[in-house]
C-alpha positions as CSV (number, residue, x, y, z in Angstrom):
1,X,26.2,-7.0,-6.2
2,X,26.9,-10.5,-7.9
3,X,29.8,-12.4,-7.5
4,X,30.7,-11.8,-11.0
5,X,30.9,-7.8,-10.6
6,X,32.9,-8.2,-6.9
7,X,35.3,-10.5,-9.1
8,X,35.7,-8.2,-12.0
9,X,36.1,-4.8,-9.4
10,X,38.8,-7.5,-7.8
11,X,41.1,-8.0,-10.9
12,X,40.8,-4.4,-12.0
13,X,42.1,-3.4,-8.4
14,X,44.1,-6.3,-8.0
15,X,46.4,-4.6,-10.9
16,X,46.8,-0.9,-9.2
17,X,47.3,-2.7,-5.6
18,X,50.9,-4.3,-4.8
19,X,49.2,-7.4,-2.6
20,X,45.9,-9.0,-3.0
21,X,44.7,-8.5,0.5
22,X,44.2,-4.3,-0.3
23,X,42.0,-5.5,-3.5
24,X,39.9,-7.6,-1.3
25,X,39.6,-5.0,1.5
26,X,38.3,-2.3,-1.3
27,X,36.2,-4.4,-3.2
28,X,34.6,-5.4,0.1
29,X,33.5,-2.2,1.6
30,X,31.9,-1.4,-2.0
31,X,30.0,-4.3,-0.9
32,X,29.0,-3.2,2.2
33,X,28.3,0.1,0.5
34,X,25.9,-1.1,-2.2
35,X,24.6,-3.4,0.3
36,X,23.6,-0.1,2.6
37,X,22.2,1.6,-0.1
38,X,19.8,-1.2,-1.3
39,X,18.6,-1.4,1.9
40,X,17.7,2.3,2.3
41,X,16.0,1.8,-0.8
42,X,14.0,-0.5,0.1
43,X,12.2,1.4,2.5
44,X,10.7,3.7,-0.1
45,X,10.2,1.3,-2.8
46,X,6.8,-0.5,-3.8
47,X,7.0,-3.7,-3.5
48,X,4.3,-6.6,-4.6
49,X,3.7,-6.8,-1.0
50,X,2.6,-3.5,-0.7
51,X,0.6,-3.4,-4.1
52,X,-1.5,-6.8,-2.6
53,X,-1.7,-4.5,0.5
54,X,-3.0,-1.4,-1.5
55,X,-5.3,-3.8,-3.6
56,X,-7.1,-5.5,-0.2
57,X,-7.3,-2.2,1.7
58,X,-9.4,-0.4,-1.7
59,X,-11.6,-4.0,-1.9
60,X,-12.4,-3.7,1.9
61,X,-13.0,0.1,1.5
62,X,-15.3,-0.6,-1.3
63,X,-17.0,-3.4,0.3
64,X,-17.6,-1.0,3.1
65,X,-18.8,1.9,1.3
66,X,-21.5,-0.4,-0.6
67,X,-22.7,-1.5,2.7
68,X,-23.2,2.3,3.9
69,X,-24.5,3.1,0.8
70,X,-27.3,0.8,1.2
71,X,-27.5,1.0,4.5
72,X,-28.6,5.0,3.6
73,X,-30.9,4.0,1.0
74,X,-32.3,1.7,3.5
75,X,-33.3,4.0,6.4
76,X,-34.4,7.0,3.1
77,X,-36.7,4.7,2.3
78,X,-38.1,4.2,6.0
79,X,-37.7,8.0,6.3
80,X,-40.4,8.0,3.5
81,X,-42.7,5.7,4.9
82,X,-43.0,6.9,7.9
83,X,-43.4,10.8,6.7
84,X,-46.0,9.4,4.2
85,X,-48.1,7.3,7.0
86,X,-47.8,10.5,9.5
87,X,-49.3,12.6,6.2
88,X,-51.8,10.3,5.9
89,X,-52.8,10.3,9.6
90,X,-52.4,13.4,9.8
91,X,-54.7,14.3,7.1
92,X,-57.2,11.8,8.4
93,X,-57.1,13.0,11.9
94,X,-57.9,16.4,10.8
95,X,-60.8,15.8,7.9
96,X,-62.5,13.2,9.2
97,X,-63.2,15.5,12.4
């Protein structure tokens, strides 16, 4: 709450109470209450914070993903060499005899 707002609640307050000191007491705990609820909101709000967060965490997950995909295509690839040269060997082992 700004000090403008607190001010204005004060003088609208400040008419229905018979001394100032009541004003200031209500317009005080509306402070404190405001105050309370902002900060229980901020625990379920998205902040920039969090979207950088977000944003870093999906890079690094990509990053990762690429490497595994590779990785994959990778050890196919040897997969296929290796059953190809074990064909071949195979077929030579047993026609050449």
């Amino acid at each position: 709450m700004t000090t403008t707002q607190s001010f204005k609640i004060y003088e609208v307050l400040q008419r229905h109470f018979k001394n100032n000191d009541d004003a200031k007491i209500v317009v005080q705990e509306i402070e404190q209450i405001i105050e309370i609820k902002i900060e229980n909101k901020s625990t379920v709000l998205f902040t920039k914070e969090d979207g950088a967060a977000l944003k870093e965490e999906i890079l690094n997950l990509r990053i990762d993903m690429e490497k595994r995909f590779y990785n994959n295509i990778i050890w196919t690839f040897g997969s296929v060499l290796t059953g190809v040269g074990l064909l071949f060997t195979m077929i030579k082992i047993f026609l050449i005899k």
